[in-house]
C-alpha positions in Angstrom: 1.6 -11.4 0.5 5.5 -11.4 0.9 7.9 -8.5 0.2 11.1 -7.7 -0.1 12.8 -4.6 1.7 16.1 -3.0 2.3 15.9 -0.3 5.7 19.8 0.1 5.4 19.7 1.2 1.6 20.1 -2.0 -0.1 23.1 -3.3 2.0 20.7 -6.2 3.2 17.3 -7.4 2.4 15.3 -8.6 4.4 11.8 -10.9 3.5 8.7 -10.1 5.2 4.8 -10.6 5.1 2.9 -7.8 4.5 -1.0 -8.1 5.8 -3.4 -7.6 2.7 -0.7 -7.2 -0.3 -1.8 -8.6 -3.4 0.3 -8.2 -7.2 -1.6 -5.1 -7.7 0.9 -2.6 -6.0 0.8 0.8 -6.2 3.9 2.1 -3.4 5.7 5.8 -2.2 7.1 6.5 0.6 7.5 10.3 2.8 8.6 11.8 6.4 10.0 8.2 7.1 6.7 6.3 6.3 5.8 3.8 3.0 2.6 3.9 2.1 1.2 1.1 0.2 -1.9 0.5 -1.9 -3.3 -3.4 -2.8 -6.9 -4.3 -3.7 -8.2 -7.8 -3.5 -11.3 -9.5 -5.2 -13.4 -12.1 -2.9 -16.3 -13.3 -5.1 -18.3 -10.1 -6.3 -16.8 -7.8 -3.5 -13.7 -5.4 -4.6 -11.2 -4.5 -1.8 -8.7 -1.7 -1.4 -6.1 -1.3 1.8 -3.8 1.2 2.4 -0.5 -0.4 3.8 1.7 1.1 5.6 5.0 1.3 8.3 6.8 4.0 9.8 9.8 1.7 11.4 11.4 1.3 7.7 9.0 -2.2 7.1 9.9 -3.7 10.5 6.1 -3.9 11.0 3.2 -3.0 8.7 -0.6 -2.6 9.8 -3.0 -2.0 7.1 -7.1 -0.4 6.9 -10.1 -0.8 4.3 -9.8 2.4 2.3 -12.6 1.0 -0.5 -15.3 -1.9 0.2 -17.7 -2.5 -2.4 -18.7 -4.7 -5.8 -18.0 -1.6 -8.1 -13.9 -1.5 -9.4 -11.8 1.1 -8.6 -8.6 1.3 -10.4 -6.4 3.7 -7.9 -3.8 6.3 -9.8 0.0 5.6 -8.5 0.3 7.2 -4.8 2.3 10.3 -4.4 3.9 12.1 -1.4 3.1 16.0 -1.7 5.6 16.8 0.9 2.8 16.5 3.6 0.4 13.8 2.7 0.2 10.3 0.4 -2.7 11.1 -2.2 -4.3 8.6 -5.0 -7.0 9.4 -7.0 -9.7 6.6 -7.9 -13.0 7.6 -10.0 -13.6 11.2 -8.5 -12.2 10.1 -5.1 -9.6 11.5 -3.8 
């Protein structure tokens, strides 16, 4: 659940805890935000978040984008120039 980031282009790097990151990382960033993509297994159930800052990983905050006891393997994340897109299964 700890990262390491660089806001000032690798100059420094800084260490920081990132709610819900597990090894499974799939990462882009866009516009001035990184998006992040980490899924965790609790017993039977299968969870996916979507991580993300806007303030260069000053701060992150993170939601439930997949809940469930069916595994979903998530495609890398891409920025399209307007929107952070994964695919898993046929979800978009």
């Amino acid at each position: 659940s700890r990262a390491l980031y660089s806001s000032d282009g690798g100059l420094t790097i800084q260490e920081d805890t990132i709610p819900n990151l597990s090894r499974d990382i799939k990462a882009a960033e866009g516009n001035g935000v990184i998006v992040l993509l980490s899924s965790k297994i609790q017993g039977s159930v299968f969870t996916s978040y979507a991580i993300h800052s806007t303030n260069g990983g000053q701060s992150w905050s993170s939601q439930v984008i997949y809940s469930g006891t069916t595994f979903q393997n998530w495609s890398d994340i891409v920025f399209d120039g307007s929107q952070f897109v994964t695919w898993a299964g046929s979800r978009r």
